[in-house]
C-alpha positions, 0 to 999 in steps of 0.5 A: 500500500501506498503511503503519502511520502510516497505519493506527495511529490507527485501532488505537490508537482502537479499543484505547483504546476498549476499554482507556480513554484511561488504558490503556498503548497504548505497551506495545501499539502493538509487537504490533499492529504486528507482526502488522499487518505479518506480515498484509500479508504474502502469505505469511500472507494466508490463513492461519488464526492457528493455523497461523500463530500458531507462526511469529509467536510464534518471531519475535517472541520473537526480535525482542522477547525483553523482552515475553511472548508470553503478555504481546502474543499478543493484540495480535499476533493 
């Protein structure tokens, strides 16, 4: 199985590459790990993101109560 040091680089190139080098891949790196995780997951391996997205979205608003959802959705999904 995959771990996210193992998979991270490649999220954090493509982001940079949408974002520039200059973007905050940082503040970023937290949702994509998230919903990186929540995707490895068998219980969410099927699911469409809005079936899913209700769940997410409690969860990291407990996990990470300083960051928007609005803010990291996107990085999640």
């Amino acid at each position: 199985m995959e771990r996210w040091q193992d998979v991270a680089p490649r999220f954090r190139s493509e982001w940079e590459g949408k974002h520039g080098v200059a973007g905050k891949w940082k503040d970023f790196e937290p949702g994509f790990r998230f919903g990186w995780e929540r995707a490895m997951l068998p219980e969410h391996r099927a699911e469409f993101w809005a079936d899913a997205e209700p769940l997410m979205r409690q969860q990291w608003e407990a996990e990470h109560p300083k960051t928007p959802w609005e803010r990291i959705s996107d990085a999640v999904r």
